[in-house]
C-alpha positions as CSV (number, residue, x, y, z in Angstrom):
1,X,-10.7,14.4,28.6
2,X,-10.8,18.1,29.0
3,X,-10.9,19.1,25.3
4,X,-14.0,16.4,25.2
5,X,-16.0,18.6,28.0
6,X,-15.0,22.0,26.3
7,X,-16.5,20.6,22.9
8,X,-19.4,18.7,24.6
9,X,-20.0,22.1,27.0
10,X,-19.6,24.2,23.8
11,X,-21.8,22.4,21.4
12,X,-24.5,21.9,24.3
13,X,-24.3,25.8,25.1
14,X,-25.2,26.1,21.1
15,X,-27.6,23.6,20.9
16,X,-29.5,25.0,23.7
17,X,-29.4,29.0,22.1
18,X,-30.7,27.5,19.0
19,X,-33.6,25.5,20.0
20,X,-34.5,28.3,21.8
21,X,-34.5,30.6,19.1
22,X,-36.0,27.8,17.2
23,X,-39.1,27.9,19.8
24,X,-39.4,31.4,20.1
25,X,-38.0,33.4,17.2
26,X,-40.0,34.4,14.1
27,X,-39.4,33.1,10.7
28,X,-39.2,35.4,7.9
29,X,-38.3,35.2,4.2
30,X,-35.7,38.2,4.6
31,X,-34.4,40.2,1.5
32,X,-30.7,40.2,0.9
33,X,-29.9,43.6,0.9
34,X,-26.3,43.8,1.3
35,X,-23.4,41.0,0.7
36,X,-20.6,41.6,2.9
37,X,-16.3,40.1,2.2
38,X,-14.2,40.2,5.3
39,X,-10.9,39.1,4.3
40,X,-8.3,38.2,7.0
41,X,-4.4,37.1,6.0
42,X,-3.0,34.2,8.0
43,X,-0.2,34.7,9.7
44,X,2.5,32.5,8.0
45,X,1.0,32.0,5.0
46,X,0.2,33.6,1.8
47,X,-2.7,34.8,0.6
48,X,-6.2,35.7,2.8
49,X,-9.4,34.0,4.4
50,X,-12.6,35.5,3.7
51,X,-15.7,35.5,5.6
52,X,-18.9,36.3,4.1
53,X,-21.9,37.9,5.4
54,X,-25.5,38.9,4.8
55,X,-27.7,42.4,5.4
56,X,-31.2,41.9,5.8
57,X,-34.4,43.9,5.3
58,X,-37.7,42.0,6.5
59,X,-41.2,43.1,7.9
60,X,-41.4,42.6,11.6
61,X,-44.7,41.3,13.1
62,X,-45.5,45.3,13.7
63,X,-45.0,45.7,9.8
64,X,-41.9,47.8,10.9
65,X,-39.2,47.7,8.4
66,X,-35.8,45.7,10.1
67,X,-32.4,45.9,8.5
68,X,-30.1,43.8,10.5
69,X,-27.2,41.6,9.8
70,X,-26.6,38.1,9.5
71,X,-25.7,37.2,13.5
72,X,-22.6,34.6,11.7
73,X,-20.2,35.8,9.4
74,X,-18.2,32.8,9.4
75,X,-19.1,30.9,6.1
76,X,-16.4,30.0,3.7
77,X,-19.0,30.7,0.8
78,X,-22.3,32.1,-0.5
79,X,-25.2,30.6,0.8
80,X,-28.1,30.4,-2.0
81,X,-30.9,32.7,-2.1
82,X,-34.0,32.6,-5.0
83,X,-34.3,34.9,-7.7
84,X,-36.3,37.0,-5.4
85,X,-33.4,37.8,-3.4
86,X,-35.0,36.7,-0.3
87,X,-33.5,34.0,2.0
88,X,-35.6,32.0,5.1
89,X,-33.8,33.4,8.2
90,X,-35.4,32.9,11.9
91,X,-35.3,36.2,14.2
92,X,-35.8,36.5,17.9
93,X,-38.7,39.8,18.1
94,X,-37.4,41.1,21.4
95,X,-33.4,41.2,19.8
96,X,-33.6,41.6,15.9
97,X,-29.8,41.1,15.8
98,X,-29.9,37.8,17.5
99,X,-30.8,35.5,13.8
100,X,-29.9,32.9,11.9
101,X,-30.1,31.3,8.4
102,X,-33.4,29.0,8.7
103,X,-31.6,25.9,7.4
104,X,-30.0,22.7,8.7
105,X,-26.6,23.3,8.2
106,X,-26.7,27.0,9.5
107,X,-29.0,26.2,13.5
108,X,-28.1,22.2,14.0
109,X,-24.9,21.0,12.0
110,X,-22.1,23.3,13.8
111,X,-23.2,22.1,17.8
112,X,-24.0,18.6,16.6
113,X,-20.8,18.2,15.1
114,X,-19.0,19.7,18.3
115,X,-21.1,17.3,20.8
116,X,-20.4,14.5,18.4
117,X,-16.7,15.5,19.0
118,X,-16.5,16.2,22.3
119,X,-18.5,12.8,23.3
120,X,-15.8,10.9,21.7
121,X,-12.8,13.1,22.8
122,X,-14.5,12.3,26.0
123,X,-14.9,8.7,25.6
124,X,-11.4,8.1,24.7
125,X,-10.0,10.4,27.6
126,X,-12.3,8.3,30.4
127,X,-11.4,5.2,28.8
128,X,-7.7,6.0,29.0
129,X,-8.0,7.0,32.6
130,X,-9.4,3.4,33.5
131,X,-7.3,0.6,34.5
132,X,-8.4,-1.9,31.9
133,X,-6.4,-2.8,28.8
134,X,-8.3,-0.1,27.1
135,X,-6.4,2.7,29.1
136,X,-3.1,1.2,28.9
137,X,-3.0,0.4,25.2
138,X,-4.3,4.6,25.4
139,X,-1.2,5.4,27.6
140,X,1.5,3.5,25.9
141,X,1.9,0.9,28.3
142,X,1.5,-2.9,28.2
C-alpha cells in the first residue's frame, strides 16, 4: 500500500510540473551544442552505466542567446535530432534551466508509467487489507 502512494504521489508530483511547463513554457527548436557521457560503475558489478545529456543554445523571446542544459540526464541513449542539429525542447522564460525534450516519451511517459504503477501497487495493497477472499488469498491465508 505504501509503495502504491509513493509511486502514485510521485508520478502525480511529475505530472503536475509538466503540464505546467506544458502551459506556460516556451517551445523552441534548440541547437545541440554539446553532447555530454556521465559514466557511473555499479557497485557489484563490472563494467559502467552511462547517462547522456544535452547542451543547448536557442533564441529567447528577447532574441537573447540561452545556453542551458538539458534539465534530465537520465537517458540510457541518444535521443534523435535532424541534420540541422536542432532538437524541439520546451523552456520555462522565467527559469531557462527548468526544460525538457518536447516529446512524448520525454514530459508524459515517465509519471504515467509511475501513476499506472502506483494505482495498481495500491489496488493490490487495499484489496489485501480487506476482509474478502481477495485479501486473504493476498495474505496467505485460506
Amino acid at each position: 500500500l505504501v509503495p502504491g502512494i509513493y509511486f502514485l504521489r510521485l508520478g502525480g508530483r511529475l505530472l503536475v510540473n509538466d503540464i505546467e511547463l506544458a502551459r506556460t513554457g516556451t517551445r523552441v527548436d534548440a541547437k545541440v551544442v554539446g553532447l555530454g557521457v556521465e559514466r557511473d560503475r555499479v557497485p557489484g558489478q563490472t563494467g559502467t552505466t552511462a547517462k547522456y545529456s544535452y547542451t543547448f543554445e536557442f533564441l529567447d523571446t528577447n532574441g537573447k542567446t540561452i545556453t542551458v542544459n538539458s534539465a534530465h540526464s537520465y537517458s540510457q541513449h541518444w535521443e534523435p535530432y535532424n541534420e540541422e542539429g536542432l532538437m524541439p525542447i520546451i523552456y520555462n522564460p522565467a527559469n531557462p534551466e527548468q526544460n525538457r525534450i518536447n516529446s512524448f516519451g520525454r514530459m508524459w511517459l515517465l509519471p504515467a508509467c509511475q501513476l499506472f504503477l502506483g494505482l495498481v501497487m495500491t489496488l493490490f495493497g487495499v484489496m489485501g487489507l480487506l476482509p474478502t477472499s481477495w485479501g486473504r488469498k493476498l495474505r496467505g491465508l485460506k
